[in-house]
N, C-alpha and C positions, 0 to 999 in steps of 0.2 A: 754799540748802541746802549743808552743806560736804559733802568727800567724802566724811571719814567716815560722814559720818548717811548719805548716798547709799548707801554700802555696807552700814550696818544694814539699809537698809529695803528693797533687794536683796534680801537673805539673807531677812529676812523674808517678805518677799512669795513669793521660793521657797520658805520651808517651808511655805508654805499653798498652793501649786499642788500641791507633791508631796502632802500632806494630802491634799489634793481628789482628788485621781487617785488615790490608794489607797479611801478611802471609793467612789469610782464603781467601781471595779473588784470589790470588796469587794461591792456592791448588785450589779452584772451577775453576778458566780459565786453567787450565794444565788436569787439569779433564776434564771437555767438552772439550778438543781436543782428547781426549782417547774414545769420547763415539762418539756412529753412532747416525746420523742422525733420526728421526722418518718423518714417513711420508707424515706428515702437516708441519714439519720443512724442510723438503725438496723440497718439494713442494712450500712454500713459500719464499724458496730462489731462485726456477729457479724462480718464476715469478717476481723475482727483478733483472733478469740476464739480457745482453741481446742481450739472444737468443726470446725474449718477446718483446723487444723494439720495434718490427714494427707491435705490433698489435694493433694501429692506422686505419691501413690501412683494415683490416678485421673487422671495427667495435667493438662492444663492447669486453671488455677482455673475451676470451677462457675459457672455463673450461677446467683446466688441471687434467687430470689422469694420478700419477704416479705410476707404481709399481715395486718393486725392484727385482733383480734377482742376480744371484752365489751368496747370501748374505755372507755366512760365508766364501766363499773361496778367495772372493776377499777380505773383510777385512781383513783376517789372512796375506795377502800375500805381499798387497799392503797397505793396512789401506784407502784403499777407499769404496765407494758404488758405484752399477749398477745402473742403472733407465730408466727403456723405459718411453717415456713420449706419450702422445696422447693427442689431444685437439682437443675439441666441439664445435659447436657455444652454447647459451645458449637453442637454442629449440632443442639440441642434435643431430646436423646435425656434422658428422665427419670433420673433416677441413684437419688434417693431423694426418699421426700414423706413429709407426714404429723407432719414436727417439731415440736414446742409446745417455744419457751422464754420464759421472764418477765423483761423484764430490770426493774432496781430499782437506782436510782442510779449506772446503767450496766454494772450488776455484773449478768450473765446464767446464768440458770438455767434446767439444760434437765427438763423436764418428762415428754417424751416422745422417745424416740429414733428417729432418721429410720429410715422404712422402706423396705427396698428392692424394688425391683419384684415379685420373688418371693415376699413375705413380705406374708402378709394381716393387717393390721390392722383394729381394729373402733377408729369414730370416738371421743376422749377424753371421758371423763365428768367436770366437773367442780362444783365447789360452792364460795361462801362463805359463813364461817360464824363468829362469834367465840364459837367455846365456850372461850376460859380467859377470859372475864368482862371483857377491857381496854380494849376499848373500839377494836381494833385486829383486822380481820378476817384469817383463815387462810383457804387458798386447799387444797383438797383434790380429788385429779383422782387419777385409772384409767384403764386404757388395757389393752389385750388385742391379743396379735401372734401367729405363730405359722406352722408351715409342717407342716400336717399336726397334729402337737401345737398345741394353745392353750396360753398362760400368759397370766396375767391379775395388775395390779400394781395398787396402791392405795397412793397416800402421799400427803404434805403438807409442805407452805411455814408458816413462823407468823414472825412480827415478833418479835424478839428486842431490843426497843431501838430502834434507827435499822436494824438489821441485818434482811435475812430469813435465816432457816435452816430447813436441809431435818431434816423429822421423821423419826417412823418409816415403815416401810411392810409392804405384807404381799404376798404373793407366791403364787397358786393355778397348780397345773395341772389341763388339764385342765377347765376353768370359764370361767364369764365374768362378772369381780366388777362393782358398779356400785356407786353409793352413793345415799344416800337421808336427806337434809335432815330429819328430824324437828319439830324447831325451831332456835334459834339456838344450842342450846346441845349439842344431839346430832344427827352426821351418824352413821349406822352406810353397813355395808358388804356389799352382799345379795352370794349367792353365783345365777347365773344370773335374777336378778330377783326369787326367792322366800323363796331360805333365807335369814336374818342370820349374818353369823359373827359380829360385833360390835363396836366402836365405836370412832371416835379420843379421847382423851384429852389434854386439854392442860392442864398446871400446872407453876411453878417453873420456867419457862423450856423446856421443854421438851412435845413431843406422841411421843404414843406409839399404836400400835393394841392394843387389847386384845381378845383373846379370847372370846367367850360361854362361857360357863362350861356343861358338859354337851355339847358338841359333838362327834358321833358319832366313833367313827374312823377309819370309811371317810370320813370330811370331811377329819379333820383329818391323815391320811398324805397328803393332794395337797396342803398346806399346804410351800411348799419354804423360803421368807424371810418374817423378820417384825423 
């Protein structure tokens, strides 16, 4: 073989190794977006979030404890993960517990916000449900905090595309809202277990919470956010 040809088929032969090693790298990054999170991988990405940012201000960094929850039913659903999160000081004095966030193509949303020692929390309510018809489940959770006053939240996550986005939500004081699966296509939202205020809404890209219509006023003045 003369040199030249040696040198086509060089050059050749490298554009097919470089070929090859883009296509594998190409299949490993489409792969890890298929696959869940682990533990220390989750873990180590809230502490680059932030919802970590201001722990400055609390002295040295937190030990964070997360552990995961609905595992398989919210990936099947959504392709997300749960994770209550709780952090320590390092001589293991509690600082805050009780945090729900979802992370979703490593993109983290927090759900419920940490609470802290003093401040009682009622454990989160949450539901899935695909009421805009696509084929693609919303994730709908409540949660009640409070220190002496209760306030009591209800909102929602829905799939917008490859994207999640946060919906509407509704805001009681004073109450303790929950919510309540109907079927697939209606979650309402009780006021202490018994009253309805009334339903989430999802269409055209967007969820909303709607009012019941005839809702007294002594109801509807503890109403703060919607």
């Amino acid at each position: 073989m003369s040199i030249p040809a040696i040198v086509r088929f060089r050059s050749a032969l490298s554009i097919v190794i470089i070929a090859m090693v883009l296509i594998m790298q190409s299949n490993n990054s489409s792969r890890s977006a298929e696959e869940k999170l682990s533990l220390p991988e989750a873990t180590a990405l809230y502490a680059r979030s932030p919802f970590l940012q201001d722990k400055s201000s609390i002295g040295p960094a937190p030990e964070l404890r997360l552990s995961e929850e609905r595992s398989e039913e919210i990936w099947k659903q959504m392709h997300a993960q749960l994770f209550r999160v709780d952090k320590r000081r390092q001589d293991g004095e509690l600082l805050s517990s009780g945090e729900y966030v979802l992370i979703h193509d490593k993109n983290i949303f927090q759900l419920v916000p940490p609470a802290m020692p003093v401040i009682q929390y009622q454990p989160p309510n949450m539901v899935l449900a695909d009421i805009d018809h696509d084929g693609r489940a919303e994730l709908f959770f409540c949660y009640s905090w409070g220190i002496g006053i209760f306030y009591s939240t209800a909102s929602v996550l829905f799939q917008d595309g490859a994207r999640l986005v946060p919906g509407g939500k509704l805001t009681y004081r004073l109450g303790n809202l929950s919510l309540r699966k109907q079927d697939e296509q209606n979650v309402c939202v009780l006021l202490d277990g018994k009253k309805m205020l009334g339903r989430f809404v999802c269409d055209s890209h967007r969820c909303y919470f709607k009012l019941d219509e005839g809702l007294p006023a002594d109801i509807r003045r503890h109403i703060t956010g919607m």
